[in-house]
C-alpha positions, 0 to 999 in steps of 0.5 A, spaced: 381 136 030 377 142 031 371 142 036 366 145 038 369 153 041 376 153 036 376 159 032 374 155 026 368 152 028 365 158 032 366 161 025 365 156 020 370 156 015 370 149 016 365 145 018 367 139 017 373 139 020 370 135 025 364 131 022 369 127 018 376 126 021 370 120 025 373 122 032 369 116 036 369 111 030 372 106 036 372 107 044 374 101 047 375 102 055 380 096 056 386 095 062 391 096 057 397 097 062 395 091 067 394 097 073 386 094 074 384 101 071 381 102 065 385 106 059 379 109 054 382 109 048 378 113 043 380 112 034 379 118 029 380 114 022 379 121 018 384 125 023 391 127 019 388 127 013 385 120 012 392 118 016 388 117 022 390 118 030 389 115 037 387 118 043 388 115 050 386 116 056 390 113 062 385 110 068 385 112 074 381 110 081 375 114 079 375 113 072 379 115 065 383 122 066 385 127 062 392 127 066 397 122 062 393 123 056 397 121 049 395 121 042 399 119 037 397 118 029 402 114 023 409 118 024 409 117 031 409 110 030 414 110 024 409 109 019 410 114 013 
């Protein structure tokens, strides 16, 4: 994924890097771990080749954070 300030947007050798990997396509905000703090889960189908990848947000007392952030795609989950 490549957005905006990476070396290859600034210069726009390719610029639909970001456009079609669909970063955003889904974004549900759910309890996923039973903490009472919503994990914001963001889906990006074109990413890694039209494989596709996950990103998730872990909850916290303000709000989704960054820290403890995952991603993952087909190979992390064994799908080849």
């Amino acid at each position: 994924m490549c957005t905006r300030g990476c070396a290859r947007y600034r210069s726009r050798t390719n610029p639909k890097e970001f456009r079609d990997n669909h970063f955003g396509a889904r974004v549900p905000l759910a309890d996923h771990s039973g903490d009472h703090r919503g994990e914001l889960t963001a889906g990006g189908p074109g990413e890694n080749t039209g494989d596709g990848a996950v990103w998730s947000l872990r909850g916290a007392s303000a709000g989704p954070t960054t820290a403890g952030a995952l991603s993952f795609g087909p190979s992390a989950t064994g799908v080849s």
